[in-house]
Structures are given as structure tokens and as C-alpha cells.
PDB file of N, H, CA, C and O in Angstrom:
ATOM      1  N   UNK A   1     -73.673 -39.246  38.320  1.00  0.00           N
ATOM      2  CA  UNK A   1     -74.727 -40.230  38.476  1.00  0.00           C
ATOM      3  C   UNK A   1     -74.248 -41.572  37.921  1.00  0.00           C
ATOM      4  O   UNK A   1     -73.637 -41.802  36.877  1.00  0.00           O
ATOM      5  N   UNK A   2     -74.661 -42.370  38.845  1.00  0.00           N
ATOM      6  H   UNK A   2     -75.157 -42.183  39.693  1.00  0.00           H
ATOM      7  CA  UNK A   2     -74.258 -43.805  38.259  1.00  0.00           C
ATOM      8  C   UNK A   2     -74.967 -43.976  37.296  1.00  0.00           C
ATOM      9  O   UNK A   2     -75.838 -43.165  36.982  1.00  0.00           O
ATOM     10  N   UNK A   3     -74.598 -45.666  36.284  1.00  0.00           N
ATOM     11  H   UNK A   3     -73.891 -46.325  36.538  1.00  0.00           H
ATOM     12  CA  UNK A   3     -75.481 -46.134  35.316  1.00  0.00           C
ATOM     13  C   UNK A   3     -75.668 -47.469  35.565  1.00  0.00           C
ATOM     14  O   UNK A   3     -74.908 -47.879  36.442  1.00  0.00           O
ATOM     15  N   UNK A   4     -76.569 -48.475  35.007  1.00  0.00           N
ATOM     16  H   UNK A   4     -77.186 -48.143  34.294  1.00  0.00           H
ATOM     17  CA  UNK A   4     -76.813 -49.312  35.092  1.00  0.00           C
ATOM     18  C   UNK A   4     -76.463 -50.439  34.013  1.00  0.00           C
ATOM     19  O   UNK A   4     -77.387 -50.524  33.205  1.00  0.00           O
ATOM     20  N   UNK A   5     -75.376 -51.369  33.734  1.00  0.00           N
ATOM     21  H   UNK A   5     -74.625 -51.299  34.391  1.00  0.00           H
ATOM     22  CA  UNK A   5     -75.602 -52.029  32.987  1.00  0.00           C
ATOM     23  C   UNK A   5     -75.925 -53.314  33.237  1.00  0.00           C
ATOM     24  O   UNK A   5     -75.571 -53.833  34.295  1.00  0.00           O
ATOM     25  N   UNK A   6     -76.662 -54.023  32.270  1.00  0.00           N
ATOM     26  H   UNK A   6     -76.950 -53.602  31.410  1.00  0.00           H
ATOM     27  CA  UNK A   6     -77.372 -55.197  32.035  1.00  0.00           C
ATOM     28  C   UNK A   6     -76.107 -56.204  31.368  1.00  0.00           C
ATOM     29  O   UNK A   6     -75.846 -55.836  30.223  1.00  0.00           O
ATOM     30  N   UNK A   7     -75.518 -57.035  31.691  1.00  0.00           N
ATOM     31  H   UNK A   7     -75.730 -57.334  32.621  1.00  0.00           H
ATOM     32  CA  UNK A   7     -74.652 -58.128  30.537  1.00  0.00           C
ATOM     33  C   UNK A   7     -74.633 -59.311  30.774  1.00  0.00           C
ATOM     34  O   UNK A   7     -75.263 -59.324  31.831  1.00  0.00           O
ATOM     35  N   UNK A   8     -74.406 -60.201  30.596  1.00  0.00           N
ATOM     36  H   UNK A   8     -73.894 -60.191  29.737  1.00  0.00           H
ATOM     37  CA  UNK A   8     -74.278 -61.846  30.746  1.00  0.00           C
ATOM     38  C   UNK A   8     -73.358 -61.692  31.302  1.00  0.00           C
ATOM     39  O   UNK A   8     -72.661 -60.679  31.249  1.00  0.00           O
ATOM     40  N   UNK A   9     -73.107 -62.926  32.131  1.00  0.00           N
ATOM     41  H   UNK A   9     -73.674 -63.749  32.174  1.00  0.00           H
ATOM     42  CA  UNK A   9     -71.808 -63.337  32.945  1.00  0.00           C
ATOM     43  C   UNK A   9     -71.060 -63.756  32.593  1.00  0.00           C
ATOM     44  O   UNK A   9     -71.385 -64.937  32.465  1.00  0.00           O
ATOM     45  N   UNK A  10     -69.465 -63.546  32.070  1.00  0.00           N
ATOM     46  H   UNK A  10     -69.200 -62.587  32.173  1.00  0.00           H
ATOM     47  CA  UNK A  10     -68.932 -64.342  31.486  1.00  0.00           C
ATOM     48  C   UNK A  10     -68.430 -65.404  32.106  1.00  0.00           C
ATOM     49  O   UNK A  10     -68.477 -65.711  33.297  1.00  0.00           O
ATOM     50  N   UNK A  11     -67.670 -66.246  30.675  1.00  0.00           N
ATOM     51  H   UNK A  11     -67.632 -65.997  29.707  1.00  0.00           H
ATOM     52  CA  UNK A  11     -67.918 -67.606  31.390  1.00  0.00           C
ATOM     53  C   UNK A  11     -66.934 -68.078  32.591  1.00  0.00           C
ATOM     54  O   UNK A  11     -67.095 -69.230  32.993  1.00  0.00           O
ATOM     55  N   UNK A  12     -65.800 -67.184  33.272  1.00  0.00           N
ATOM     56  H   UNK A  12     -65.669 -66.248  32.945  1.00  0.00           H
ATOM     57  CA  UNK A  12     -65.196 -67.321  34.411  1.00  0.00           C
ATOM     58  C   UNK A  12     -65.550 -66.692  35.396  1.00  0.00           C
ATOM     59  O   UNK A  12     -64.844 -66.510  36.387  1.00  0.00           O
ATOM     60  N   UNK A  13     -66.886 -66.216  35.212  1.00  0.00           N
ATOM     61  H   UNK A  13     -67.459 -66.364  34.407  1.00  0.00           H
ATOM     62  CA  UNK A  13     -67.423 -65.903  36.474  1.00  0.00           C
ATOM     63  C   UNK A  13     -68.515 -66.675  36.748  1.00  0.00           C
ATOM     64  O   UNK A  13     -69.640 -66.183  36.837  1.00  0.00           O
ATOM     65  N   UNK A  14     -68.286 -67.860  36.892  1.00  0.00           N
ATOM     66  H   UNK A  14     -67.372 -68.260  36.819  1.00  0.00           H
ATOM     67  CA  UNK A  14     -69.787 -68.733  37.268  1.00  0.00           C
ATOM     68  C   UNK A  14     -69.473 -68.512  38.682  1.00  0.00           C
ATOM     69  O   UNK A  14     -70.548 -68.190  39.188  1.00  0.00           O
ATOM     70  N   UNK A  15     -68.612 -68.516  39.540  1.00  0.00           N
ATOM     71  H   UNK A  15     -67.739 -68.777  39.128  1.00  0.00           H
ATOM     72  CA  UNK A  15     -68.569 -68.815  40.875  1.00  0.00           C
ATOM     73  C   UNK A  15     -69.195 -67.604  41.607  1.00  0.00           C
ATOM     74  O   UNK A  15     -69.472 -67.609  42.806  1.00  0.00           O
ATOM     75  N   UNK A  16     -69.420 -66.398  40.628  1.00  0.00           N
ATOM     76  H   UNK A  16     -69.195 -66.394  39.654  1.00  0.00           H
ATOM     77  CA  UNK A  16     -70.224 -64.991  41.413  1.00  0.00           C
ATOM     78  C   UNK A  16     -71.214 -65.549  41.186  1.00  0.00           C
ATOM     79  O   UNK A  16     -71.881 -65.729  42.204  1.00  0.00           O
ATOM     80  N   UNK A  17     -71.865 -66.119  39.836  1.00  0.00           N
ATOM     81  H   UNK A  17     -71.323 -65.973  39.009  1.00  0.00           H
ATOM     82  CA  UNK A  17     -72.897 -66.583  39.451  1.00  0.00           C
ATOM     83  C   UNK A  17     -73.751 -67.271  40.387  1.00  0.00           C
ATOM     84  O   UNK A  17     -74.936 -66.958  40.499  1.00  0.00           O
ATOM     85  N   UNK A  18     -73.257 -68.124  41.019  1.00  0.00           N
ATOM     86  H   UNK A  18     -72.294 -68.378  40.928  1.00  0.00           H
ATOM     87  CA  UNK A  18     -73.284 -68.926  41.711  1.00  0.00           C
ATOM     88  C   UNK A  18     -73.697 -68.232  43.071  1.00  0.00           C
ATOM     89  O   UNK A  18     -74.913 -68.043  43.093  1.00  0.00           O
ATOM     90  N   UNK A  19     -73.175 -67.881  43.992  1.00  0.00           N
ATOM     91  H   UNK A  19     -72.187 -68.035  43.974  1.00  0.00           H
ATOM     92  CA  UNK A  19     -73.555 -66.898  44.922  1.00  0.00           C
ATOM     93  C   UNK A  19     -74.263 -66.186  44.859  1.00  0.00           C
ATOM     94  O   UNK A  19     -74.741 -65.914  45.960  1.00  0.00           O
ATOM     95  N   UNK A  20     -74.836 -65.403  43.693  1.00  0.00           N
ATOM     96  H   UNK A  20     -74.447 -65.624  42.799  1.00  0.00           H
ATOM     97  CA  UNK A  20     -75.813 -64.318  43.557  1.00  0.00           C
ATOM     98  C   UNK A  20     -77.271 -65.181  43.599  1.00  0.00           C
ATOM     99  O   UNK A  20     -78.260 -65.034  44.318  1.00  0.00           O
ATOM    100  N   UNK A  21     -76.969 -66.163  42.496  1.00  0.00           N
ATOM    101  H   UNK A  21     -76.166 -66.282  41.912  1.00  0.00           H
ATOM    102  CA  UNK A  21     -78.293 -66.755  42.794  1.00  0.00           C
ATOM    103  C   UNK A  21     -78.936 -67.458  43.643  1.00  0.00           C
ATOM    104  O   UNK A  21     -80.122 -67.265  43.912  1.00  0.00           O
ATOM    105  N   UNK A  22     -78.081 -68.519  44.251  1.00  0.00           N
ATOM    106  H   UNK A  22     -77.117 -68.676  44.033  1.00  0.00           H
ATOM    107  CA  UNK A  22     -78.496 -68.944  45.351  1.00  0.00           C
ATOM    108  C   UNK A  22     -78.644 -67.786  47.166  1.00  0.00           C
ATOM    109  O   UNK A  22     -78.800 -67.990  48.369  1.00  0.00           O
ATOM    110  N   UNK A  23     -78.505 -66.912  46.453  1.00  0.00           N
ATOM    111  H   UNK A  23     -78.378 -66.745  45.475  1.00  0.00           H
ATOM    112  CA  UNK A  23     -79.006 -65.675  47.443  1.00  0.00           C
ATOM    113  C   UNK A  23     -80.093 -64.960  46.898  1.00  0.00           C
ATOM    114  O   UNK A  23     -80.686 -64.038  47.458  1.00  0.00           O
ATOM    115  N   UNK A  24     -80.367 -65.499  45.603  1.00  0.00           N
ATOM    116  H   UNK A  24     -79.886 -66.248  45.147  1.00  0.00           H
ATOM    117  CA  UNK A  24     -81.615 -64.774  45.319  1.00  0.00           C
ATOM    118  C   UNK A  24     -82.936 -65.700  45.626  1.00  0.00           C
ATOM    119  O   UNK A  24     -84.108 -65.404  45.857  1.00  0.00           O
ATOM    120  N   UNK A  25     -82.179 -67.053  45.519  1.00  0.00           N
ATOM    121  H   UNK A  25     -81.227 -67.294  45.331  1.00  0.00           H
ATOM    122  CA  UNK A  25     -82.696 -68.252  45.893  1.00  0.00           C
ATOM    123  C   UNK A  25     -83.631 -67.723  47.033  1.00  0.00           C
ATOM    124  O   UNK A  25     -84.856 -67.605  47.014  1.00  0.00           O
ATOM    125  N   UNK A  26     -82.732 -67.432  48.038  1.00  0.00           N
ATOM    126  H   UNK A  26     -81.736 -67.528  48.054  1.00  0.00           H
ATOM    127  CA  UNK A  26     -82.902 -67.485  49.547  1.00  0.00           C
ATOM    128  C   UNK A  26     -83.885 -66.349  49.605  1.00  0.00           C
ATOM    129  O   UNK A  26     -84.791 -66.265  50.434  1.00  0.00           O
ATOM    130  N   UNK A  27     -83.670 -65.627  48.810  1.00  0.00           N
ATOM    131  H   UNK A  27     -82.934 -65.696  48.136  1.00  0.00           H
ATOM    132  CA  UNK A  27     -84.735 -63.992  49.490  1.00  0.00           C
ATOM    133  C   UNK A  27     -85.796 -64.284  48.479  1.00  0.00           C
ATOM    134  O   UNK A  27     -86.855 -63.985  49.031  1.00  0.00           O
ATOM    135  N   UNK A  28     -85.959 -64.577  47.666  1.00  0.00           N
ATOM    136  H   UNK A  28     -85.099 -64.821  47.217  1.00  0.00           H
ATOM    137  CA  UNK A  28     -87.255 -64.824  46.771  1.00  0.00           C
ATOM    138  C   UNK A  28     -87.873 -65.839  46.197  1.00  0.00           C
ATOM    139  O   UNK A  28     -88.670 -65.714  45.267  1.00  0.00           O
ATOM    140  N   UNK A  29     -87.481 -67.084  46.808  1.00  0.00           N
ATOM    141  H   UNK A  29     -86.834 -67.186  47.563  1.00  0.00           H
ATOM    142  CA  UNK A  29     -87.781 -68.219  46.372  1.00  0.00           C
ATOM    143  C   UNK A  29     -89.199 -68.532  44.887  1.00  0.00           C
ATOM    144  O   UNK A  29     -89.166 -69.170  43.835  1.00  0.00           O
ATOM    145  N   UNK A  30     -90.086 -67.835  45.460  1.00  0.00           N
ATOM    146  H   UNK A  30     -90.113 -67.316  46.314  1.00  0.00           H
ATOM    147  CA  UNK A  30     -91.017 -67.786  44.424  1.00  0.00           C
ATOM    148  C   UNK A  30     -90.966 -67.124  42.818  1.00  0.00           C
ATOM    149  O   UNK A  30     -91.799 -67.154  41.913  1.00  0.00           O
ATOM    150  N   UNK A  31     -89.748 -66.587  42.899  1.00  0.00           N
ATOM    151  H   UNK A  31     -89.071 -66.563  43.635  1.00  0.00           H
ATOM    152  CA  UNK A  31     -89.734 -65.509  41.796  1.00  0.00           C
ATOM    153  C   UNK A  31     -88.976 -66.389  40.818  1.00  0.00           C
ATOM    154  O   UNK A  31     -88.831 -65.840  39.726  1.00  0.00           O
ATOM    155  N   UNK A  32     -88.131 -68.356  40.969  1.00  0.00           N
ATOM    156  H   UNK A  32     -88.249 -68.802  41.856  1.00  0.00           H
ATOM    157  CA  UNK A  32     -87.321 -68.627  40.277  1.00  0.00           C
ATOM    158  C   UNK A  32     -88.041 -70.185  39.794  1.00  0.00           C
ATOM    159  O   UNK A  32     -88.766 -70.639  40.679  1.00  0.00           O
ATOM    160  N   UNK A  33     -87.964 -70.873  38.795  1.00  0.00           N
ATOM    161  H   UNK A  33     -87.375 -70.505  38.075  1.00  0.00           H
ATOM    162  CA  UNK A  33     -88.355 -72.123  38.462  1.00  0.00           C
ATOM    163  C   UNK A  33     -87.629 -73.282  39.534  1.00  0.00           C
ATOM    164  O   UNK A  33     -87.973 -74.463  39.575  1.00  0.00           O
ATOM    165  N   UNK A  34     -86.569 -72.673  40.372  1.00  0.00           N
ATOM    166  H   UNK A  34     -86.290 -71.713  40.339  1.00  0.00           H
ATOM    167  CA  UNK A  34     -85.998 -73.963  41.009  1.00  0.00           C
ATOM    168  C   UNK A  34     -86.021 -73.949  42.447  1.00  0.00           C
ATOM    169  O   UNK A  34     -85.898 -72.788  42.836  1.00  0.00           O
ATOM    170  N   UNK A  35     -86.097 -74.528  43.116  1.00  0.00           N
ATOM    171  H   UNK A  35     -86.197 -75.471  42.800  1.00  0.00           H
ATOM    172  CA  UNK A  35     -85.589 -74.264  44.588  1.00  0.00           C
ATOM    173  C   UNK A  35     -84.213 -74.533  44.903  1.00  0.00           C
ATOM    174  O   UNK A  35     -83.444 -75.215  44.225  1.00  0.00           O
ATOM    175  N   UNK A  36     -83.811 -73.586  46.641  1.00  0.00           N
ATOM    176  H   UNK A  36     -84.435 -73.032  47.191  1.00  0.00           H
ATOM    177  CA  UNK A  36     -82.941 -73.393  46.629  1.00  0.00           C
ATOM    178  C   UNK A  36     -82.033 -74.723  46.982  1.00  0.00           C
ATOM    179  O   UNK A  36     -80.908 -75.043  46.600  1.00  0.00           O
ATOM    180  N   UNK A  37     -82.876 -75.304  47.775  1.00  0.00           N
ATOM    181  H   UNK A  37     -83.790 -75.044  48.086  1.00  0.00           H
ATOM    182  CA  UNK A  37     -82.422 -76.862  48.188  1.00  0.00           C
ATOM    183  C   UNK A  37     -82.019 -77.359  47.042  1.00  0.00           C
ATOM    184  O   UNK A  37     -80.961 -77.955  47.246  1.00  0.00           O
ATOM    185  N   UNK A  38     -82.335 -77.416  45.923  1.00  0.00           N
ATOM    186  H   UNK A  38     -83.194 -76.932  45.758  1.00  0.00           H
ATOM    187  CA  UNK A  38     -81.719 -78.436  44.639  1.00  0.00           C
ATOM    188  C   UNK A  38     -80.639 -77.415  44.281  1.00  0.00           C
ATOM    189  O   UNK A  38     -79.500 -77.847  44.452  1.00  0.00           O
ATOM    190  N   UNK A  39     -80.726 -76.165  43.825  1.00  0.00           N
ATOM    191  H   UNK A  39     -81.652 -75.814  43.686  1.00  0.00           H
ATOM    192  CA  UNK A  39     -79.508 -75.325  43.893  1.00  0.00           C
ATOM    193  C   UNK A  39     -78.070 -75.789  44.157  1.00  0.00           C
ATOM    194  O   UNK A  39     -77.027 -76.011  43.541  1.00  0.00           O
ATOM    195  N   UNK A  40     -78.692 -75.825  45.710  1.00  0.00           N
ATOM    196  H   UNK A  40     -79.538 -75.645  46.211  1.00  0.00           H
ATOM    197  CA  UNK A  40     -76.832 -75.825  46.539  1.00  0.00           C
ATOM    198  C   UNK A  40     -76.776 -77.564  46.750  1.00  0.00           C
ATOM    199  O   UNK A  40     -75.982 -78.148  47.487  1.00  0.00           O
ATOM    200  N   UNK A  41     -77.616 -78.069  46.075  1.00  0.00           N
ATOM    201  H   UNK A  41     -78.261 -77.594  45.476  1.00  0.00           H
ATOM    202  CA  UNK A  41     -76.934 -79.638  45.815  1.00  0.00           C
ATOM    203  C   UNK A  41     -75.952 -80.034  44.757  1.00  0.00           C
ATOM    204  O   UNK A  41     -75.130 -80.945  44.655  1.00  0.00           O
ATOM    205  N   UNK A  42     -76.483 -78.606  43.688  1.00  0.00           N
ATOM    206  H   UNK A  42     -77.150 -77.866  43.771  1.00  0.00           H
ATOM    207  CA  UNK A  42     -75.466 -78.379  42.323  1.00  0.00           C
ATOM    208  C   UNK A  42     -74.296 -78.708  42.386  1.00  0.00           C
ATOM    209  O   UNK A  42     -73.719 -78.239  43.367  1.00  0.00           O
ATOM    210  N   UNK A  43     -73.412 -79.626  41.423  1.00  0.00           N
ATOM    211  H   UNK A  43     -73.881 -80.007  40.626  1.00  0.00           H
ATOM    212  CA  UNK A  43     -71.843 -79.758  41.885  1.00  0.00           C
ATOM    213  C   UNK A  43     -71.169 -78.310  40.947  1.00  0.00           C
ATOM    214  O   UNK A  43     -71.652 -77.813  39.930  1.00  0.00           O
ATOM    215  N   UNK A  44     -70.107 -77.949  41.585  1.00  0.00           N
ATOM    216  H   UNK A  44     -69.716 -78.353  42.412  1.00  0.00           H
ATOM    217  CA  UNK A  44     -69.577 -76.161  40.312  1.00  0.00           C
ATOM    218  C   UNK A  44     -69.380 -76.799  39.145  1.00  0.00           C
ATOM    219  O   UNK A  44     -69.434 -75.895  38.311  1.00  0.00           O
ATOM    220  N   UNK A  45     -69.255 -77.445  38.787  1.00  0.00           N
ATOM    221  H   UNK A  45     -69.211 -78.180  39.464  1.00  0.00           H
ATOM    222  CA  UNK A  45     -69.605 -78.348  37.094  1.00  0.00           C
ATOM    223  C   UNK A  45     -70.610 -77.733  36.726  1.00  0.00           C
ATOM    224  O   UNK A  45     -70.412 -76.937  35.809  1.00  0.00           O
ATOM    225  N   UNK A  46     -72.054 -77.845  37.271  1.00  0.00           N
ATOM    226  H   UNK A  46     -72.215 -78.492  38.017  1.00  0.00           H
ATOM    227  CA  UNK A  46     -73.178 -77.458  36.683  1.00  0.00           C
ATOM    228  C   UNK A  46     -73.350 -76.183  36.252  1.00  0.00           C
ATOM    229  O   UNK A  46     -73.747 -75.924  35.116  1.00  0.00           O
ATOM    230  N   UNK A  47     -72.935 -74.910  37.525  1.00  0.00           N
ATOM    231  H   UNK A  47     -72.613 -75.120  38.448  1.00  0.00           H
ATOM    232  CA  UNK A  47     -72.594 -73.633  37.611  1.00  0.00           C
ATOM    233  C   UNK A  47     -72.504 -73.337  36.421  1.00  0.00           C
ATOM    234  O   UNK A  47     -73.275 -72.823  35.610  1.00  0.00           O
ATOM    235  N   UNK A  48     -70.725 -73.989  36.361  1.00  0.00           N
ATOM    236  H   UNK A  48     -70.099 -74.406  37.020  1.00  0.00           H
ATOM    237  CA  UNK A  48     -69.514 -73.665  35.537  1.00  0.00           C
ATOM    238  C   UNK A  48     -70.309 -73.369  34.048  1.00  0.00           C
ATOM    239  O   UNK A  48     -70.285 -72.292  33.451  1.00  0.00           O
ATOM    240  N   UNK A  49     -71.183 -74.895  33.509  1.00  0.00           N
ATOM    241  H   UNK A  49     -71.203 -75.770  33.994  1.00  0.00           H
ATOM    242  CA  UNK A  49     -71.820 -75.046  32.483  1.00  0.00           C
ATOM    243  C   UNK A  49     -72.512 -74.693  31.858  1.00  0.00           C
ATOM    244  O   UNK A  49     -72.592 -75.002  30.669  1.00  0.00           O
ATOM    245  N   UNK A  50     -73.594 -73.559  32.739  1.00  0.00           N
ATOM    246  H   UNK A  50     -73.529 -73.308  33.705  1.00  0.00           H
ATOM    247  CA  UNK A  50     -74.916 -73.026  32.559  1.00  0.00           C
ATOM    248  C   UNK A  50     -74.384 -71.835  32.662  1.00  0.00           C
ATOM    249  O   UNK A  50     -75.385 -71.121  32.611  1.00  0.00           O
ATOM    250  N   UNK A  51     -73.246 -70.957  32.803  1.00  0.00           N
ATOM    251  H   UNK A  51     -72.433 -71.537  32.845  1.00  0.00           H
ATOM    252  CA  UNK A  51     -72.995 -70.092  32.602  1.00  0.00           C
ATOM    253  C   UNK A  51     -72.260 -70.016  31.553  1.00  0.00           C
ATOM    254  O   UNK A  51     -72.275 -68.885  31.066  1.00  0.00           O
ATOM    255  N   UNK A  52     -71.766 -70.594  31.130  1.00  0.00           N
ATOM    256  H   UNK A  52     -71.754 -71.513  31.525  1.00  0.00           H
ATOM    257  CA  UNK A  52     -70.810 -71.125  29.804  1.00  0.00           C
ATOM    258  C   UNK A  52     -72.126 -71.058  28.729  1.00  0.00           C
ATOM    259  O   UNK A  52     -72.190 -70.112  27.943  1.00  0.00           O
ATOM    260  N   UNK A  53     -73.133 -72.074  28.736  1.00  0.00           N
ATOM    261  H   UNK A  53     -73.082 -72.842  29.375  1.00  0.00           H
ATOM    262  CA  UNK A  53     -74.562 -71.945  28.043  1.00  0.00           C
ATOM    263  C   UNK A  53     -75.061 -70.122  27.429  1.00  0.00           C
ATOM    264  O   UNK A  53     -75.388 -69.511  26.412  1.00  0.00           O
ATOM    265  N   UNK A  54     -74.812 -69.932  28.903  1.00  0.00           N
ATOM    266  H   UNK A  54     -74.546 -70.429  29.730  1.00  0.00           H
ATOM    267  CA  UNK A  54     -75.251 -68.517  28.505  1.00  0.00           C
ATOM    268  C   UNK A  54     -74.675 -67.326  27.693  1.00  0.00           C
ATOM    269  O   UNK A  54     -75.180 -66.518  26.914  1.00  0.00           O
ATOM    270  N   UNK A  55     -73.128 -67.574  28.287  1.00  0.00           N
ATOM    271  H   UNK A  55     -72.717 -68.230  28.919  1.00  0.00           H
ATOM    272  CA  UNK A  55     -72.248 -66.939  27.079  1.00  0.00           C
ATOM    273  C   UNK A  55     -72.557 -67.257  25.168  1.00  0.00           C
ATOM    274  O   UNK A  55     -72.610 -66.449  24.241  1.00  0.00           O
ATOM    275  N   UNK A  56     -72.677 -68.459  25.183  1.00  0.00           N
ATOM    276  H   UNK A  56     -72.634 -69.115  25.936  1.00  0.00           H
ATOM    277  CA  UNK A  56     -72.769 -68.718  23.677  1.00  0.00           C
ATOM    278  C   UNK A  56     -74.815 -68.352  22.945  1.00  0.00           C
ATOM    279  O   UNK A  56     -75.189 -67.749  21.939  1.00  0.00           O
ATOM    280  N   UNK A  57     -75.700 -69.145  24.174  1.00  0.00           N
ATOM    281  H   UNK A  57     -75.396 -69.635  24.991  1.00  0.00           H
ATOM    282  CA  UNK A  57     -77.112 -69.541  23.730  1.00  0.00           C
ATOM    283  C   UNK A  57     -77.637 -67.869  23.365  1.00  0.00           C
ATOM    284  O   UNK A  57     -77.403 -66.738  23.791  1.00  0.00           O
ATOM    285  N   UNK A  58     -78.478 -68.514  22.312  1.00  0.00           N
ATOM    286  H   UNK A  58     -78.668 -69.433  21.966  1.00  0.00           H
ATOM    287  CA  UNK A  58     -79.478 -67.034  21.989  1.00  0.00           C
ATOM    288  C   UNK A  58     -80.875 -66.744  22.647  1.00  0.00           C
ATOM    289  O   UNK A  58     -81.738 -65.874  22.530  1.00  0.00           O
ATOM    290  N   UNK A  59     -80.662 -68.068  23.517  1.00  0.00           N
ATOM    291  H   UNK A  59     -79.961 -68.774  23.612  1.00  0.00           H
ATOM    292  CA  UNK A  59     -81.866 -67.853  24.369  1.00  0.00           C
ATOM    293  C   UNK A  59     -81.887 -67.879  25.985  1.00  0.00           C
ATOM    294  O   UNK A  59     -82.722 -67.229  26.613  1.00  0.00           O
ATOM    295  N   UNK A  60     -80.912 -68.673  26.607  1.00  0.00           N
ATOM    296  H   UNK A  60     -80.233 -69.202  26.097  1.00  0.00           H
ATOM    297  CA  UNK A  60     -80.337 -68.934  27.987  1.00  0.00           C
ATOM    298  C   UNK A  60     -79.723 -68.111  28.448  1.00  0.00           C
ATOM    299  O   UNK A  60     -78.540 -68.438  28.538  1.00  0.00           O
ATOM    300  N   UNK A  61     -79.922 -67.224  28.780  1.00  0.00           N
ATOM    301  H   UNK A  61     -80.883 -66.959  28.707  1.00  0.00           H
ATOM    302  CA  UNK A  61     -79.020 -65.929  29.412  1.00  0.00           C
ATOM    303  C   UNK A  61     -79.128 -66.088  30.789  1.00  0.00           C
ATOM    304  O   UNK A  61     -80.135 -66.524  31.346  1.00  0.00           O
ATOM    305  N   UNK A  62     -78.047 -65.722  31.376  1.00  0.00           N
ATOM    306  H   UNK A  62     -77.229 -65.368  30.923  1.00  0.00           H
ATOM    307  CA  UNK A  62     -77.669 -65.528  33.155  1.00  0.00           C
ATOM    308  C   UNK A  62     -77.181 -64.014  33.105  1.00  0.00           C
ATOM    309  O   UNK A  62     -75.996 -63.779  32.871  1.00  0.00           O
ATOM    310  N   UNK A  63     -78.244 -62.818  33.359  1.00  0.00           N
ATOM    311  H   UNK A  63     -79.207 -63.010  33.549  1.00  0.00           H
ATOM    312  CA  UNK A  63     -77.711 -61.715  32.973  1.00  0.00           C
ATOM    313  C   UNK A  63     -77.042 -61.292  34.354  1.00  0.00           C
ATOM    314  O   UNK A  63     -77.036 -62.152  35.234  1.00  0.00           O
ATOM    315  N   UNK A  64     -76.635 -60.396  34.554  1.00  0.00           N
ATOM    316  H   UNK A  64     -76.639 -59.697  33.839  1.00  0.00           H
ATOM    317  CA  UNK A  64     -76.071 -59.526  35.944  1.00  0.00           C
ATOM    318  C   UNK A  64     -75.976 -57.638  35.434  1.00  0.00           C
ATOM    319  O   UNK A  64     -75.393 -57.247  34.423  1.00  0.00           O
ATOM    320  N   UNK A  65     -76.542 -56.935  36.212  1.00  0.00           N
ATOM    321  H   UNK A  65     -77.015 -57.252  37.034  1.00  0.00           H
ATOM    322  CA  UNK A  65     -76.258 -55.901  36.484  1.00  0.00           C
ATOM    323  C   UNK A  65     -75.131 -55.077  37.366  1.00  0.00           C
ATOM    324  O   UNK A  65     -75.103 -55.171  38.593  1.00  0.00           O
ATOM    325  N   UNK A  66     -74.396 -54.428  36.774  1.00  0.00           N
ATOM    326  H   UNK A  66     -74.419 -54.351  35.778  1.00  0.00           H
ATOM    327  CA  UNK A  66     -73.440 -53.425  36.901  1.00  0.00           C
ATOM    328  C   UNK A  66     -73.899 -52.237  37.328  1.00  0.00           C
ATOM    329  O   UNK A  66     -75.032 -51.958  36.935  1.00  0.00           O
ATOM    330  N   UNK A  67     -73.323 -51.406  38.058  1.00  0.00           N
ATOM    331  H   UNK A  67     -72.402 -51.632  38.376  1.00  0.00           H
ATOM    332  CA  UNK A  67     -73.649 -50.193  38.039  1.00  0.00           C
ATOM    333  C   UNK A  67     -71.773 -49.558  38.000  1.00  0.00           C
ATOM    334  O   UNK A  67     -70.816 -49.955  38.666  1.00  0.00           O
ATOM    335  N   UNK A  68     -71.819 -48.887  37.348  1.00  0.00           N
ATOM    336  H   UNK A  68     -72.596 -48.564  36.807  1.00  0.00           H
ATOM    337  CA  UNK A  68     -71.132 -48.234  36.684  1.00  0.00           C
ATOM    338  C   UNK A  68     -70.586 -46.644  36.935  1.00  0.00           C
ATOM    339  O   UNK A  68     -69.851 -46.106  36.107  1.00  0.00           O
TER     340      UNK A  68
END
């Protein structure tokens, strides 16, 4: 049986980061504080940054699930 893990993204993976959300963008728009249109206006600087944020912050997390 598989498992599920929960972890932050580390910080050289903003560019999955990046793709996952703006596809979550797309299928659930309502479920996120941003739209997807401002999203993919993002330059990968921003990505890069806010996933970097999340590695260090005790409150900003960009989590991702594994299955294992």
C-alpha cells in the first residue's frame, strides 16, 4: 500500500511549484486567494522566491504531497 506524504517544496523545485499551481489555478479557481490570470503574469523570480519563503517561514508554506 502506498503512503502519503505531506512536505514543503524545496527551494529548487519552484518550477514544479509553479506548474502544479497554476493547474490548480485552472481546475479550482475559487479554492485560492489569487487568480490564475495574475499567476501566469508572475515572472520565475517570483515562483523562485515564494518557494524559497516557504522553505525558511514558520508560517508560508507551499506544501506538496508525495505518495510514496
Amino acid at each position: 500500500m502506498n503512503s502519503l506524504l505531506i512536505r514543503p517544496f524545496l527551494q529548487d523545485q519552484w518550477q514544479v511549484y509553479r506548474v502544479l499551481r497554476l493547474r490548480a489555478l485552472a481546475n479550482a479557481p475559487d479554492a485560492f486567494g489569487s487568480m490564475l490570470a495574475t499567476e501566469q503574469t508572475l515572472v520565475s523570480e517570483q515562483d523562485e522566491a515564494r518557494v524559497a519563503r516557504s522553505a525558511t517561514s514558520g508560517t508560508d508554506h507551499a506544501p506538496v504531497g508525495e505518495l510514496s
